[in-house]
C-alpha positions in Angstrom: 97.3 70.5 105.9 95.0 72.9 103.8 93.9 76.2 105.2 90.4 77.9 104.2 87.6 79.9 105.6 85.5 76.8 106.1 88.7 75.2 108.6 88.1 78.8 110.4 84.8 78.8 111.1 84.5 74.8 111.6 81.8 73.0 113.5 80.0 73.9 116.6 82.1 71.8 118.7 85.6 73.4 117.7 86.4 75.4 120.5 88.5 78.7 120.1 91.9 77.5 121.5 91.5 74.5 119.0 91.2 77.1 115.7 93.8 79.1 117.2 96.2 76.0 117.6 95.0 75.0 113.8 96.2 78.4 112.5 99.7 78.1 114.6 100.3 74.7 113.4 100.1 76.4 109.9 101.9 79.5 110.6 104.9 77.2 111.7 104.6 74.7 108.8 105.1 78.5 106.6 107.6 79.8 108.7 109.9 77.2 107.5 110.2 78.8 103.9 114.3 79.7 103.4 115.9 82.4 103.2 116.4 81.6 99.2 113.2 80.2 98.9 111.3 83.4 100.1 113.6 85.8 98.2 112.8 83.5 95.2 109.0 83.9 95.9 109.3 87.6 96.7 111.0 87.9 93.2 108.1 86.2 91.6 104.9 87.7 93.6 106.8 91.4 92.7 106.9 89.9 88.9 103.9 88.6 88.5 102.4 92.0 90.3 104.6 94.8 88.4 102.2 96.7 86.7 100.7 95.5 83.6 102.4 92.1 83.5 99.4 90.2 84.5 97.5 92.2 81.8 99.4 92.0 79.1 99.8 87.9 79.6 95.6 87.9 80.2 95.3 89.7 76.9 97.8 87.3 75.2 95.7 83.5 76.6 92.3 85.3 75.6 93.9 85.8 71.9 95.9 89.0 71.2 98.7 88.5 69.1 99.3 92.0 67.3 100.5 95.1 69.1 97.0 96.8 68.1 94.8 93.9 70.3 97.1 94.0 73.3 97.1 98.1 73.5 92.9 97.4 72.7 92.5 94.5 75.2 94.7 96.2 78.2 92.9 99.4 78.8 95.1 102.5 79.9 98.5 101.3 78.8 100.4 103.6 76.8 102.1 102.3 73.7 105.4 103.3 75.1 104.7 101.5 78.1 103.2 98.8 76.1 106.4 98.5 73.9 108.7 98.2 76.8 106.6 96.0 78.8 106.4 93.4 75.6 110.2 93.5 75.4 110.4 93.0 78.8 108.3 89.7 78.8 109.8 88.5 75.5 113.2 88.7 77.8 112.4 86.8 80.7 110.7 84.1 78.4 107.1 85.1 79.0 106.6 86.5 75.7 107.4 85.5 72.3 107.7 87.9 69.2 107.5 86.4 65.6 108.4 88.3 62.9 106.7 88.0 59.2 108.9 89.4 56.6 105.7 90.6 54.7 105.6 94.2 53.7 104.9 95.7 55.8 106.4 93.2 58.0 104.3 91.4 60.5 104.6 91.1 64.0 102.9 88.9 66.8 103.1 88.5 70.1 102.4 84.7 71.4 102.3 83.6 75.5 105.0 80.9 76.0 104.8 77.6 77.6 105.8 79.8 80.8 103.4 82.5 80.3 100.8 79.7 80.4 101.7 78.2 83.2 102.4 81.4 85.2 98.7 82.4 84.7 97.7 78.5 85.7 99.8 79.2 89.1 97.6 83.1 89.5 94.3 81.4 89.3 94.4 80.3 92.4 95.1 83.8 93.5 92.1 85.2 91.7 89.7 82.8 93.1 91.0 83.5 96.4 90.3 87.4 95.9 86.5 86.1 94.5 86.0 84.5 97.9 87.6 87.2 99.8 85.8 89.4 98.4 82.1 87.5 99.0 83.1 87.1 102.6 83.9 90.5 102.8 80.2 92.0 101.1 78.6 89.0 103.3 80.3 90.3 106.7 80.7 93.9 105.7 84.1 93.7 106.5 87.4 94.9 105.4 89.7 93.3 103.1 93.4 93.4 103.8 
């Protein structure tokens, strides 16, 4: 069962308690997440959201491979923050760093297969923010 706005505001001739038994049915089909499944998805949503990471992976799909186009293309990082945040995705296989021995040596920065596919998974994410954030200029109301 999918959820979206559209379920939510259905037809004419859903009545309230039918939604609201739609969105408990849902709620319980979440709810049975474990324990190591949601600390495995808490791990990844605090991963994917540390500062910068998103940015830094964006930069490297829409083409920056030197340190020079990543500091240009992610606006307000510092190239100390930069460096370490590079190092950090190069660790957990998000990154990879090859090494030209030209003088002066070159060095580029290249999205993994993982990197890839982590920004595949986020786009779902992002267009849910676009709509969210429609509905919430159509209705004038707050976002969570």
């Amino acid at each position: 069962m999918e959820y979206s706005r559209e379920a939510e505001g259905g037809s004419a001739g859903r009545s309230a308690d039918e939604l609201g038994a739609r969105r408990s049915a849902r709620l319980r089909e979440l709810g049975h997440i474990d324990d190591e499944a949601c600390r495995r998805f808490t791990g990844a949503i605090e991963f994917a959201g540390r500062k910068w990471n998103a940015a830094i992976l964006l930069a490297g799909v829409r083409g920056a491979r030197r340190f020079s186009e990543y500091r240009d293309t992610v606006h307000g990082i510092s190239d100390r923050v930069l460096t370490a945040r590079l190092r950090e995705l190069e660790a957990d296989g998000l990154i990879e760093r090859h090494v030209r021995p030209t003088t002066p040596v070159t060095i580029h920065y290249t999205p993994s297969t993982r990197a890839l596919q982590l920004m595949e998974l986020l786009q779902p994410l992002v267009e849910w923010q676009r709509a969210d954030d429609r509905a919430t200029r159509v209705t004038g109301a707050e976002s969570l």
